[in-house]
C-alpha positions in Angstrom: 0.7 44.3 6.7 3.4 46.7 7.3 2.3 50.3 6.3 4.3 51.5 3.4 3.2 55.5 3.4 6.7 57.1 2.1 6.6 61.2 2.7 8.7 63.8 0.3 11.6 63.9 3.0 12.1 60.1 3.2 12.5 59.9 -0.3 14.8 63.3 -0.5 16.9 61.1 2.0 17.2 58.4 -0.2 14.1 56.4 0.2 15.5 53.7 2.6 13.7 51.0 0.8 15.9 47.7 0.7 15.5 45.7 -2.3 13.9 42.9 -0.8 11.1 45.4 0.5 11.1 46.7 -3.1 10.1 43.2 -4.4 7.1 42.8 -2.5 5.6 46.0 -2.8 2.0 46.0 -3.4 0.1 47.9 -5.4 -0.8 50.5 -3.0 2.6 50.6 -1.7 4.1 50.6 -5.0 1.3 54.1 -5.4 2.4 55.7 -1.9 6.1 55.6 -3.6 5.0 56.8 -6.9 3.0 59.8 -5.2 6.0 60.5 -3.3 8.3 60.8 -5.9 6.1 62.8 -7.8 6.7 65.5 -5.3 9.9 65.7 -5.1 10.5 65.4 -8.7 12.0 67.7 -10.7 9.7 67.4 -13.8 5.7 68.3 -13.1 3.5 66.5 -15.5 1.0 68.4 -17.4 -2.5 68.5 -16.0 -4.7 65.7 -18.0 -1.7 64.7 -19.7 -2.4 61.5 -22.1 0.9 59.8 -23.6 1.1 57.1 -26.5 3.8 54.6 -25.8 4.8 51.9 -28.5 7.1 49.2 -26.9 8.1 45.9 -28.0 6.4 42.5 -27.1 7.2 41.3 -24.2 9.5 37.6 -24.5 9.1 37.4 -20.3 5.5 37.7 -19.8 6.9 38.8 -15.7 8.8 41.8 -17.4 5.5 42.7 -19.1 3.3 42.4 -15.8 6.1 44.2 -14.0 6.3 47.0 -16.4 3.1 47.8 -16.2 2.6 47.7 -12.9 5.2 50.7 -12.8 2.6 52.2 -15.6 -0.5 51.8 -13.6 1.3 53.7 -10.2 2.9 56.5 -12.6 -0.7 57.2 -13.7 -2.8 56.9 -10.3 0.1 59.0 -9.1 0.0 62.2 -11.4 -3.6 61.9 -12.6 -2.5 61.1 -16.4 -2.5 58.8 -19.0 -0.2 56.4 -20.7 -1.7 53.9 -23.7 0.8 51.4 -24.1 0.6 49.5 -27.2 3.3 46.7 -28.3 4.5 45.5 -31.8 6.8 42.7 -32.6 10.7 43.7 -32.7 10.1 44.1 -36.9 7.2 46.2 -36.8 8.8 48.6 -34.1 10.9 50.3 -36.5 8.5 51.3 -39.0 5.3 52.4 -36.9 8.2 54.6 -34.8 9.5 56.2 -38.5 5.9 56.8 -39.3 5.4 59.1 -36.1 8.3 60.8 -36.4 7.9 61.8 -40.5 3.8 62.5 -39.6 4.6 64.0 -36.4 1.3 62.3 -34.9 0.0 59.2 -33.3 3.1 58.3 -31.0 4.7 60.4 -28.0 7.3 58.4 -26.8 8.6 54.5 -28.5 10.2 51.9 -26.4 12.3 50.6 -29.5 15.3 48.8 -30.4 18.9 49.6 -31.1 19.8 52.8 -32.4 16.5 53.6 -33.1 16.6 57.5 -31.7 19.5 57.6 -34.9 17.2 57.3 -37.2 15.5 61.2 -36.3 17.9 62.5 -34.0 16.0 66.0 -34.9 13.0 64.8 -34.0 14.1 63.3 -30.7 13.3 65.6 -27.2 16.6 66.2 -25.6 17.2 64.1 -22.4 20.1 65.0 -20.9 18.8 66.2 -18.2 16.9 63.0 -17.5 20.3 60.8 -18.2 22.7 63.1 -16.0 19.6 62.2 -13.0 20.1 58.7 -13.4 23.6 58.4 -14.0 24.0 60.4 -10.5 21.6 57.7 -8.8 23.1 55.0 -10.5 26.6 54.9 -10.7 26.8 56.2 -14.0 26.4 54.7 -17.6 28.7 52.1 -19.3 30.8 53.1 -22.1 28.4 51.6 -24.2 25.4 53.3 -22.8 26.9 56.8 -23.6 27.1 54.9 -27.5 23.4 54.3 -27.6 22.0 57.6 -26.0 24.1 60.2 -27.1 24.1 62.3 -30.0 26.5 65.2 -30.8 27.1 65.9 -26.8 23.5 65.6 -26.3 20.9 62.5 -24.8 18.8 61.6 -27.7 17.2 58.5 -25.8 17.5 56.7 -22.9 19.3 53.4 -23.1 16.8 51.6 -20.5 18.8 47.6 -20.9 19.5 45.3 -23.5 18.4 41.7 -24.5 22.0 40.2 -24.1 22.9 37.9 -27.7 24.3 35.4 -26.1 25.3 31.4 -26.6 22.2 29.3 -25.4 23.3 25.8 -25.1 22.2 22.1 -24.2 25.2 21.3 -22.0 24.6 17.4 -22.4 24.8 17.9 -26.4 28.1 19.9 -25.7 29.8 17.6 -23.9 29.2 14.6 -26.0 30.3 16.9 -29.3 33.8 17.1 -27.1 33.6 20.3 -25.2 32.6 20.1 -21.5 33.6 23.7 -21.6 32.2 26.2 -23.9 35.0 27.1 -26.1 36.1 31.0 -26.5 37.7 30.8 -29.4 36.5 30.9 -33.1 37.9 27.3 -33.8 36.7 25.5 -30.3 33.2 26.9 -31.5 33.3 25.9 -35.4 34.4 22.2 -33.9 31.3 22.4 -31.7 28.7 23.5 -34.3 30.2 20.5 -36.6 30.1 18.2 -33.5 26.8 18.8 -32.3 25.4 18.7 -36.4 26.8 14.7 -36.6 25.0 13.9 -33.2 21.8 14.6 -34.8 21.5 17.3 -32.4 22.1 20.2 -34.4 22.8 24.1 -33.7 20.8 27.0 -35.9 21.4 30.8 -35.6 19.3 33.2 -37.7 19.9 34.4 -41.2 16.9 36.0 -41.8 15.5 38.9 -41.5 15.7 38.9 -37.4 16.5 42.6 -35.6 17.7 40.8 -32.7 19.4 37.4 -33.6 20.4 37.8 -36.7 22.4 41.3 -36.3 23.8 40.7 -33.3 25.7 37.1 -33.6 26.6 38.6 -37.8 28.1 41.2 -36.6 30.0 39.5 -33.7 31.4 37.1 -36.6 32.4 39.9 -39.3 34.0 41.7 -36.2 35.7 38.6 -34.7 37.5 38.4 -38.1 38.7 41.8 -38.4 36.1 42.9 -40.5 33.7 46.0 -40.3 31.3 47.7 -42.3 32.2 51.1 -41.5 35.6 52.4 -40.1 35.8 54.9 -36.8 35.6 58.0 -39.9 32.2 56.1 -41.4 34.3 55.2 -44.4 32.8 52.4 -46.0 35.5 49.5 -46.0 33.1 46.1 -46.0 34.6 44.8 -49.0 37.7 43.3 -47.5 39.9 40.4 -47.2 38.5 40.2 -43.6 35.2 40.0 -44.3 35.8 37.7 -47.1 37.4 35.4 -44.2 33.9 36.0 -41.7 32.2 35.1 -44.6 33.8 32.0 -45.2 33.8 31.3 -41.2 30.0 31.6 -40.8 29.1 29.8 -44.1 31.5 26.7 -42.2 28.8 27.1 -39.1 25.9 27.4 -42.0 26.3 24.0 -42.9 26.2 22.0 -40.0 23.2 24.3 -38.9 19.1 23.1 -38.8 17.6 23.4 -41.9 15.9 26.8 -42.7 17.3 29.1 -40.8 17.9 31.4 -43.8 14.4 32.6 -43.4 14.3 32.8 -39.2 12.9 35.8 -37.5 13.2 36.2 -33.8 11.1 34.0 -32.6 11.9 31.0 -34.6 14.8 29.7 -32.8 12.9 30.0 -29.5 10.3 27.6 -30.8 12.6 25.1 -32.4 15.1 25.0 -29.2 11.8 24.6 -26.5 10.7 21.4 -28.8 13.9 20.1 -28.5 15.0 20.8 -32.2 17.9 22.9 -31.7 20.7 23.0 -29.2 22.4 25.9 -29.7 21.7 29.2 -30.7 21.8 33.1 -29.7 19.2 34.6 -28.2 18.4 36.5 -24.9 17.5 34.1 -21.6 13.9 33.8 -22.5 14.3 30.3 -23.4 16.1 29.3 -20.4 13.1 31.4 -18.8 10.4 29.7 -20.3 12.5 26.2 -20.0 12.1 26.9 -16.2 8.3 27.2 -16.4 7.4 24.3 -18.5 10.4 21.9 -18.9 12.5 21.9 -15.7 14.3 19.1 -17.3 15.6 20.9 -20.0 16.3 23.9 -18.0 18.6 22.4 -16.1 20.4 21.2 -19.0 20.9 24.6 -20.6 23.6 27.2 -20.1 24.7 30.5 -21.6 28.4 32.0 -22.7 29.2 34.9 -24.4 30.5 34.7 -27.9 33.9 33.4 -28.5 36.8 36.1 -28.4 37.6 37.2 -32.0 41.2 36.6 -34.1 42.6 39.9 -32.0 41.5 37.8 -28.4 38.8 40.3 -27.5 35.0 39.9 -27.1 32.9 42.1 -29.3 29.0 41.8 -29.1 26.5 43.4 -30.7 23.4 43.4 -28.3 19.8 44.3 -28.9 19.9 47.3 -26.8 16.6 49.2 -25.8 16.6 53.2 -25.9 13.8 55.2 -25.0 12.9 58.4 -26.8 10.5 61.6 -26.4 9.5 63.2 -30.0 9.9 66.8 -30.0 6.3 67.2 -31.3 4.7 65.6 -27.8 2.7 67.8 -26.2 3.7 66.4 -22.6 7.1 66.5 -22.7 7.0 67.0 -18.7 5.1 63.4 -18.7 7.1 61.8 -20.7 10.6 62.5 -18.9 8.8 62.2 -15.8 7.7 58.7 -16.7 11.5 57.8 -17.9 13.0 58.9 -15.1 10.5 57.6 -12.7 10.6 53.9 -14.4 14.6 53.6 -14.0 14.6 54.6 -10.4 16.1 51.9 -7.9 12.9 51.0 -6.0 10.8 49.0 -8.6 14.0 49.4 -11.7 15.5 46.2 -9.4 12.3 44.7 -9.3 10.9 45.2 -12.8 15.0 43.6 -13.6 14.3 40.9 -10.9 10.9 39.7 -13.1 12.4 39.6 -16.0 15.0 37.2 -15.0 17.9 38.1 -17.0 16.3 39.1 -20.3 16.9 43.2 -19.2 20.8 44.2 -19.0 20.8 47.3 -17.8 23.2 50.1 -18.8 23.4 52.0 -15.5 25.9 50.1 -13.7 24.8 49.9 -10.3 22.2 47.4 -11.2 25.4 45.1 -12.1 25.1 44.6 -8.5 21.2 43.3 -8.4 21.6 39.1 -6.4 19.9 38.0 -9.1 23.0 37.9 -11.8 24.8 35.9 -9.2 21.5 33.9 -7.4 21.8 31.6 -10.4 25.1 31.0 -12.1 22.9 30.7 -15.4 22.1 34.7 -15.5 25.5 35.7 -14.5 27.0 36.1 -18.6 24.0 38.4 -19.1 25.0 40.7 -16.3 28.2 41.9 -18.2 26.3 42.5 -21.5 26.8 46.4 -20.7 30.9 45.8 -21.1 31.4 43.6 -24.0 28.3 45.6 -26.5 29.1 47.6 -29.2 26.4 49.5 -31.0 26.1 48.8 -35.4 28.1 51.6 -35.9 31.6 49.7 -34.6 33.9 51.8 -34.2 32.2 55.0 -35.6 30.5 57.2 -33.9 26.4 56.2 -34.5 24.2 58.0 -36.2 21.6 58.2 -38.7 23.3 56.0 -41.7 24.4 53.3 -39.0 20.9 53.7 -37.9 19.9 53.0 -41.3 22.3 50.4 -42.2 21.3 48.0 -39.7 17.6 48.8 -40.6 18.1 47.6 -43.9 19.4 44.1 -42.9 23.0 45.3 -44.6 25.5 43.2 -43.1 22.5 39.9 -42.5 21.9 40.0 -46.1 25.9 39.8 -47.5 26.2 36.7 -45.1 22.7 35.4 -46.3 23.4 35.8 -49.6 27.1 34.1 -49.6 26.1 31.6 -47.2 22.7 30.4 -49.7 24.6 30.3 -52.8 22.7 33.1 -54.5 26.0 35.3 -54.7 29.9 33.9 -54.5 32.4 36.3 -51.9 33.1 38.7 -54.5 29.4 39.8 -55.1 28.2 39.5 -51.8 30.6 41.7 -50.5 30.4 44.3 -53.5 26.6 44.0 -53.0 26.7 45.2 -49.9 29.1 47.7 -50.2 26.8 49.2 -53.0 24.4 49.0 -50.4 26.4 50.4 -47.5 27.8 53.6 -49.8 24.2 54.6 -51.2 23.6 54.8 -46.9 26.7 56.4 -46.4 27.0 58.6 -49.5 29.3 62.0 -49.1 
């Protein structure tokens, strides 16, 4: 076996470690790196140090693995502790909220969206960490500044996102009359109808799901012209525009797989791996899982982005990932060390490699990973950086956005239309009521 010892000047130099090296690091290898860095780095950990991270649950059991093999050599390397537990995407929110209001229990959460919004002042400044990166890294996308920054400063880290993209059965597709995915609003209303009289129906959540439900309802209201904020946080969701998304997704309702008013994240997953559904949003991790168990299906799924909007441009709302630090940890050293250390090149690649499509990172260098381009399949989910926007549209985010999207605003006006328990009218003054007690002067 090739000896891997890597001193404090070959790293200073750059760390000439090719991907493919990268990949197959061992465990000990993976350690002589970690000590390595640890030297060189600019942020000493403090002695005995013992962190609580909260992440979600892993989707791609290889991400999981991955991640906390990165864990394990951060540890060995700096003689400290990290306790990792993991709640599901619903339950991230409020265990995080508890931490930051008891200012106990958690040091650092792993969450989703704009989670760092919700307490920007109890968030440890990282702007020091995020300048690092972006420097190693060729920088942050647009939309990665959007989910880390805070009145000019890094609140979190935006480590990837789970890209809410189209996952399709191409063989159901084609026989609903579209051997290519369409990208525009009425190619993909025809589909959705096409595939529902085939008996092979298409289902996208309506329920109460962080990831699937947001995202693909807030493509549609913006794909019509519709918003629930405007760029001054003006609350405007009562509109003729979002009276037309409404109208657009209760069309796509219809022809959908019964029950999907009351989905949560991991129900579509379920009902497209038994061959129920064929076509939803989600990240890759069916295709991923399709691959392990059903390499016939596999090979008949495939992935698009979202069809352009009335204006012809693509606006996605992704289930992005920041990191943050609460300013009440009592390793704050750690903890930026461990952030900074986890997004570095040399197992960052890797730990993207294993999870095979279901992390988009942020930092555009890894745009140019072989593994977007090894299989035409993960190639949509490498551009999931360009076309995001975070649930604050074209406002700045920030705590009420934060909030708004917490609260299921915007997934419960379209669930609520789309059900029959309110017409337009009240659905959309429903939510603005909801929306302006958020977003109150």
């Amino acid at each position: 076996m090739t000896d891997f010892t890597l001193d404090r000047r070959t790293l200073l130099k750059g760390g000439a470690i090719t991907l493919a090296t990268a990949a197959t690091m061992s465990a000990e290898q993976l350690l002589g790196y970690a000590k390595a860095w640890a030297q060189a780095s600019p942020w000493k950990p403090e002695p005995g140090a013992k962190i609580n991270l909260l992440r979600w649950k892993r989707f791609v059991e290889a991400e999981d693995v991955a991640f906390m093999k990165i864990v394990d050599a951060f540890q060995k390397a700096n003689n400290v502790t990290i306790n990792v537990s993991n709640e599901s995407y619903d339950d991230i929110q409020p265990k995080a909220s508890v931490a930051a209001n008891t200012g106990q229990g958690l040091d650092m959460v792993w969450g989703l969206y704009s989670l760092p919004f919700l307490f920007p002042n109890k968030c440890t400044d990282v702007s020091d960490v995020a300048d690092y990166l972006a420097k190693k890294c060729g920088g942050w996308s647009d939309s990665g500044k959007a989910y880390g920054m805070y009145n000019g400063k890094w609140i979190g880290i935006p480590v990837a996102a789970t890209g809410g993209l189209v996952n399709y059965r191409i063989s159901a597709a084609e026989k609903a009359g579209h051997k290519e995915f369409p990208k525009d609003l009425g190619g993909f209303s025809d589909l959705v109808k096409g595939l529902n009289k085939n008996g092979t129906p298409a289902g996208m959540a309506l329920g109460h799901a962080s990831g699937d439900a947001n995202g693909w309802l807030h493509w549609a209201l913006w794909a019509h012209g519709g918003a629930l904020i405007d760029k001054d946080s003006k609350v405007v969701v009562n509109s003729p525009e979002t009276a037309k998304a409404l109208e657009y997704v209760k069309g796509l309702y219809e022809n959908f797989i019964p029950g999907t008013a009351s989905w949560n994240d991991a129900s579509n997953n379920k009902a497209f791996l038994a061959g129920q559904l064929y076509l939803t949003t989600n990240g890759i991790s069916i295709y991923v899982t399709a691959k392990k168990d059903n390499k016939e299906m596999a090979a008949d799924i495939n992935h698009a982005h979202l069809p352009a909007g009335l204006n012809g441009k693509t606006r996605e709302l992704h289930l992005g990932f920041p990191i943050l630090i609460y300013n009440f940890t009592k390793f704050p050293q750690t903890c930026k060390a461990f952030t900074a250390f986890m997004m570095e090149p040399e197992q960052f690649n890797p730990w993207v490699e294993a999870a095979q499509g279901y992390l988009s990172p942020f930092l555009l260098d890894y745009e140019k990973n072989p593994m977007w381009t090894a299989d035409p399949k993960n190639t949509p989910y490498r551009d999931v950086a360009r076309t995001a926007s975070t649930p604050a549209g074209d406002a700045q985010m920030g705590e009420n956005a934060a909030a708004a999207i917490a609260d299921f605003v915007v997934v419960d006006m379209f669930a609520n239309y789309c059900t029959g328990r309110e017409d337009v009218k009240t659905a959309m003054s429903s939510a603005e009521r909801a929306a302006k007690r958020i977003f109150r002067a």
